[in-house]
C-alpha positions as CSV (number, residue, x, y, z in Angstrom):
1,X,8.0,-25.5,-22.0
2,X,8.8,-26.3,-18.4
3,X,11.2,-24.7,-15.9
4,X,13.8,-26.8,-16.7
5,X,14.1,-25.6,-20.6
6,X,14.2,-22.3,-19.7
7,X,17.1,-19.8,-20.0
8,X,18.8,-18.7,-17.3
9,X,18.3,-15.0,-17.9
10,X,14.1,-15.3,-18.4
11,X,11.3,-16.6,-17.3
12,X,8.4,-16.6,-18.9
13,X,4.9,-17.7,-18.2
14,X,3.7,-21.2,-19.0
15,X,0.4,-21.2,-21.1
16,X,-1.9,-24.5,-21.3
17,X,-5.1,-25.5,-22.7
18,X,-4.3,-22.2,-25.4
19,X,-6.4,-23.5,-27.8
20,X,-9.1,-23.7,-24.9
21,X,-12.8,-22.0,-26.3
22,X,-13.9,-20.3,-23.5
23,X,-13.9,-17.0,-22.8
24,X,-12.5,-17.6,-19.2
25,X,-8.5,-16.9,-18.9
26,X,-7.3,-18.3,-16.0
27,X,-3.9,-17.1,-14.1
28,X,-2.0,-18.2,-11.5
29,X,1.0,-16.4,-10.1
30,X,2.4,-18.3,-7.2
31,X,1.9,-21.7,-9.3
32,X,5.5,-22.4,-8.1
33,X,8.3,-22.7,-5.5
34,X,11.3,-23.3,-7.9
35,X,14.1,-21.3,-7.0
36,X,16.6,-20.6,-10.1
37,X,19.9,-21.8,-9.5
38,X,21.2,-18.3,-10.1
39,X,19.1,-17.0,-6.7
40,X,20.7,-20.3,-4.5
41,X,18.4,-21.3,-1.7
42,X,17.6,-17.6,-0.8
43,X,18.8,-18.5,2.5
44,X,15.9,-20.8,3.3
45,X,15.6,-24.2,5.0
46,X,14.0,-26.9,2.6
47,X,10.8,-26.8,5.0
48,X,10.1,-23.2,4.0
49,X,11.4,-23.1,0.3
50,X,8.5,-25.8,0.0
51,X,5.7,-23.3,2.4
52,X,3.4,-21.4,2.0
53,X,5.7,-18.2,1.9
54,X,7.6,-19.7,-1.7
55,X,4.2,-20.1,-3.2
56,X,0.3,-20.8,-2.9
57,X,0.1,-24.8,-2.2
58,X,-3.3,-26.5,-4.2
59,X,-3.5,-23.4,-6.6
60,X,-1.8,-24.6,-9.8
61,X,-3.6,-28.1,-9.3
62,X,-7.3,-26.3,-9.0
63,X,-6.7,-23.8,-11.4
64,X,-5.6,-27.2,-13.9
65,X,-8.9,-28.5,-12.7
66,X,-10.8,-25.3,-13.4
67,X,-9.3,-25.3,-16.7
68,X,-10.5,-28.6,-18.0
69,X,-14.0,-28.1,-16.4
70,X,-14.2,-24.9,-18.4
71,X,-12.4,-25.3,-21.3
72,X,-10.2,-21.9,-20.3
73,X,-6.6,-21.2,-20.9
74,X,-4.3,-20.9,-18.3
75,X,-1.3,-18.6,-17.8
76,X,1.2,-19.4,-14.6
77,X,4.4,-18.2,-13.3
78,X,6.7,-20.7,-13.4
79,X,9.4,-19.4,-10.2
80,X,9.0,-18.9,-6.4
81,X,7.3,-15.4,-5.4
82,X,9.9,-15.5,-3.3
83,X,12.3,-14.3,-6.1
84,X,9.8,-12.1,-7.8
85,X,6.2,-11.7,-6.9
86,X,4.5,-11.2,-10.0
87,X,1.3,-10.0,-8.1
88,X,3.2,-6.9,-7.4
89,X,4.4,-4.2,-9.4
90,X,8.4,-3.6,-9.4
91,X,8.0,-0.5,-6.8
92,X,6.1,-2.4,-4.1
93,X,8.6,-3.9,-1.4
94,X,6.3,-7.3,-1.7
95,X,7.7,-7.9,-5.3
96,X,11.1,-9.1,-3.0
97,X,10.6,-8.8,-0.1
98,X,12.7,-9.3,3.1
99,X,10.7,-10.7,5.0
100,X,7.2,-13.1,4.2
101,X,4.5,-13.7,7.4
102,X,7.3,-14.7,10.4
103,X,10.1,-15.6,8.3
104,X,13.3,-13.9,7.4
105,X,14.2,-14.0,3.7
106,X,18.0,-13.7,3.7
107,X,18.7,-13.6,0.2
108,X,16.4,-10.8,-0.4
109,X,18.2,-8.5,2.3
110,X,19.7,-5.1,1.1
111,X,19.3,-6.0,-2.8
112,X,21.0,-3.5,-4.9
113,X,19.0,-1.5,-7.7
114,X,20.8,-3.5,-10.1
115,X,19.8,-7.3,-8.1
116,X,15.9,-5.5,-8.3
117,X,16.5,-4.4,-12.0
118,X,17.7,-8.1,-13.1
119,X,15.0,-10.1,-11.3
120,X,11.7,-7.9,-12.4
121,X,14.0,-8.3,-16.2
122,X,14.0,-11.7,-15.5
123,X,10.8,-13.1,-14.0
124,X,8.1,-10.1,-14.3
125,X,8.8,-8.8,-17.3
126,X,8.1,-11.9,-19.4
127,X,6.0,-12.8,-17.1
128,X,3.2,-9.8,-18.2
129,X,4.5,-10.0,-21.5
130,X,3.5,-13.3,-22.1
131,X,-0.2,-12.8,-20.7
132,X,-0.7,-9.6,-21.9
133,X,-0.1,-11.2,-25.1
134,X,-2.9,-14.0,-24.8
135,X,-4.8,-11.1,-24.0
136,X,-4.4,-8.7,-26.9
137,X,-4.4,-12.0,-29.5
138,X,-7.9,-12.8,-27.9
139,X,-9.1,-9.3,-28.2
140,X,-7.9,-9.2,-31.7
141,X,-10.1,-12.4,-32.5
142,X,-13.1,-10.4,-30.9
143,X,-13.1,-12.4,-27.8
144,X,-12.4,-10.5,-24.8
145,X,-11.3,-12.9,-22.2
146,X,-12.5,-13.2,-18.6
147,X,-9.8,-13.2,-16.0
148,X,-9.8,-15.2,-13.2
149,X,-6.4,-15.1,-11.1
150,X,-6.3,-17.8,-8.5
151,X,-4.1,-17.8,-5.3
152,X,-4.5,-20.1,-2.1
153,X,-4.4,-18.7,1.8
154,X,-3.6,-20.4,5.2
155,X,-5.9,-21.5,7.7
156,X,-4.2,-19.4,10.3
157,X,-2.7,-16.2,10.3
158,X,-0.4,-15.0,12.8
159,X,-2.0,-17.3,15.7
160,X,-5.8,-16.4,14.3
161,X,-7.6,-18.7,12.7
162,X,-9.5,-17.7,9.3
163,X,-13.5,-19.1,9.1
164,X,-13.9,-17.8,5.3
165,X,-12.9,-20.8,3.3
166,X,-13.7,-19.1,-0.4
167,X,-12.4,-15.3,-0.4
168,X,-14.1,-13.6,-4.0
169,X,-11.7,-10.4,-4.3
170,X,-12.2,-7.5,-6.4
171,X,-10.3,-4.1,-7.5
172,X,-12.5,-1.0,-9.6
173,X,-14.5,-3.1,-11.6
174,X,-16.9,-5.3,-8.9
175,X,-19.2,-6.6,-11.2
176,X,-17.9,-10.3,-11.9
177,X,-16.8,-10.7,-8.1
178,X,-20.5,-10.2,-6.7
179,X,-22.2,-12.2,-9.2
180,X,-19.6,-15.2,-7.9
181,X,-20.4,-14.4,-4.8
182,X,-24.3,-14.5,-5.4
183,X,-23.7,-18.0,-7.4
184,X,-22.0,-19.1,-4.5
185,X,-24.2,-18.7,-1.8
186,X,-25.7,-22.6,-2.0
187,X,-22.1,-23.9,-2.5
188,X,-21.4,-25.1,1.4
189,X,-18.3,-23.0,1.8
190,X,-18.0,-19.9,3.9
191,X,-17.6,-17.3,1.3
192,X,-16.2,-13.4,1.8
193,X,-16.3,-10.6,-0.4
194,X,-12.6,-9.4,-0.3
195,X,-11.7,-11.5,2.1
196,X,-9.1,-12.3,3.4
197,X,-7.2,-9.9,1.6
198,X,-8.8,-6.7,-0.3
199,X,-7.4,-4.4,-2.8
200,X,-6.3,-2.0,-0.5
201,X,-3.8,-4.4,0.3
202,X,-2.1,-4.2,-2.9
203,X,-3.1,-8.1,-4.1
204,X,-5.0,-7.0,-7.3
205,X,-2.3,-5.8,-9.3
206,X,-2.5,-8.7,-12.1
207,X,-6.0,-7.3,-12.8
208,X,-5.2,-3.7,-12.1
209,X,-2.8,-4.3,-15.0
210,X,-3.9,-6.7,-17.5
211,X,-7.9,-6.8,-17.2
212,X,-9.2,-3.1,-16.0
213,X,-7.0,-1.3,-18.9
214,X,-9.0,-3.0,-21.4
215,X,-12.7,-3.2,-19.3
216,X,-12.6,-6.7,-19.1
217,X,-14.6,-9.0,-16.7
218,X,-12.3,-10.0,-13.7
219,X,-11.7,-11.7,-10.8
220,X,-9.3,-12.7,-7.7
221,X,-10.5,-15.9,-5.7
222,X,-8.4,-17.4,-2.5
223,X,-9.5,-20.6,-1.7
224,X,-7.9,-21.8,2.4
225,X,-5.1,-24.2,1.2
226,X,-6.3,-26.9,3.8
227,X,-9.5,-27.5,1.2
228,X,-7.1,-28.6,-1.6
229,X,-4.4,-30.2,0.2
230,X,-4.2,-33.1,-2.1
231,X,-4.6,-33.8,-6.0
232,X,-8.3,-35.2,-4.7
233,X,-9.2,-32.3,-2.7
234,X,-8.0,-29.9,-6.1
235,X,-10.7,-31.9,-8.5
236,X,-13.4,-31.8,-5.9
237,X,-13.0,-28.0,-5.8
238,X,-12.5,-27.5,-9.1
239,X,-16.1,-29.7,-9.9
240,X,-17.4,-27.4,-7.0
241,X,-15.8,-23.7,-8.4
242,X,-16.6,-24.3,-11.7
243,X,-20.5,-24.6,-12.2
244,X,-19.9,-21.3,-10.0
245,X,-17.8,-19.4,-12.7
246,X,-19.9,-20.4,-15.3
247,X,-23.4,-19.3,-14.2
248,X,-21.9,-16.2,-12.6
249,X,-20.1,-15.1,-16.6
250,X,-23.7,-16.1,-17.5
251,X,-25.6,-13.7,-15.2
252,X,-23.4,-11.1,-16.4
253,X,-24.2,-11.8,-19.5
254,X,-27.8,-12.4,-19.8
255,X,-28.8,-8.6,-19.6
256,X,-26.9,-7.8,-22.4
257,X,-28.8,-9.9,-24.1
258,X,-32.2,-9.1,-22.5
259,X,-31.6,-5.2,-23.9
């Protein structure tokens, strides 16, 4: 299914690669900065409907990468975050929010309970339905999966440049997080352990909701947009992440085995 067979009333996520054999489950929420025509422009110029604010530029393209290289499934959101973020949960003000880095969002001012009801309906709703239910079919086939939710971050932030290039985020459950960060320490990018964002500021909800519940291995990784700027920079990341993800599901996995 793409965005333009879907309904005007729901959203839900796109799956590819589901007959993938990998444990790995790969997600990506801001895969997209379609607006529905329903939502108009939002208010927005073309320039910023296309930004970094509408969506996480080089994301969808690695995680497609990552996905091949592994043989993993991936789940993505197929509208802008700037209609419904679907890395936050239906009470946080981010889900819609008024106003993204420096920029106004006009057509999220002063939205009635009823405008909030119909978009988290429309777009988050299905959204978690829809990956919950890879999940649950995985679990039912005695493969837990191992999520892997992949977002992309600017080079600069408010005027301040950010050095870590590779951010490995985690919420309760730390355990697959530091053994990427350990497989990553020979991989020529300046890695950070939740950096530059941390679940303390509320970007872990996807795991909090879909991969802690049922104690499965997870992760968050940012990777600075300016590495995958192109369809060539993606695949050079993706054949650089992915020997990463591999040998870091391994290390978790080998002292199971050892006991």
């Amino acid at each position: 299914m793409t965005f333009a067979d879907m309904a005007p009333d729901r959203y839900p996520a796109i799956l590819e690669n589901a007959c993938a054999r990998s444990r790995f489950l790969l997600v990506c929420e801001h895969a997209s900065h379609e607006i529905p025509g329903r939502w108009g422009d939002l208010g927005l110029p073309e320039e910023l409907r296309q930004a970094h604010i509408a969506w996480d530029p080089g994301a969808l393209g690695l995680s497609r990468g990552l996905a091949r290289r592994l043989d993993a499934a991936l789940v993505h959101a197929p509208v802008s975050r700037l209609v419904y973020d679907c890395n936050r949960a239906p009470d946080q003000p981010g889900a819609m929010t008024e106003r993204s880095e420096m920029h106004e969002i006009p057509g999220n001012r002063r939205l009635s309970p009823e405008e909030r009801a119909a978009r988290t309906a429309a777009i988050y709703a299905p959204f978690h339905a829809d990956l919950r239910a890879e999940i649950v079919r995985r679990l039912a086939q005695g493969v837990p999966p191992v999520l892997v939710t992949i977002h992309s971050f600017t080079p600069v932030w408010h005027g301040q440049p950010r050095a870590v290039e590779f951010g490995i985020i985690h919420d309760h459950d730390p355990a697959l997080a530091l053994a990427v960060l350990e497989e990553s320490r020979d991989s020529g990018l300046v890695c950070g352990l939740n950096e530059p964002y941390s679940a303390a500021d509320d970007v872990t909800h996807t795991l909090r909701l879909q991969a802690l519940p049922y104690g499965l291995a997870n992760v968050m990784l940012e990777i600075r947009n300016d590495l995958i700027a192109t369809p060539e920079a993606e695949e050079a990341m993706a054949e650089r992440l992915a020997p990463i993800l591999a040998r870091a599901l391994g290390s978790l996995a080998a002292p199971a085995m050892a006991g």
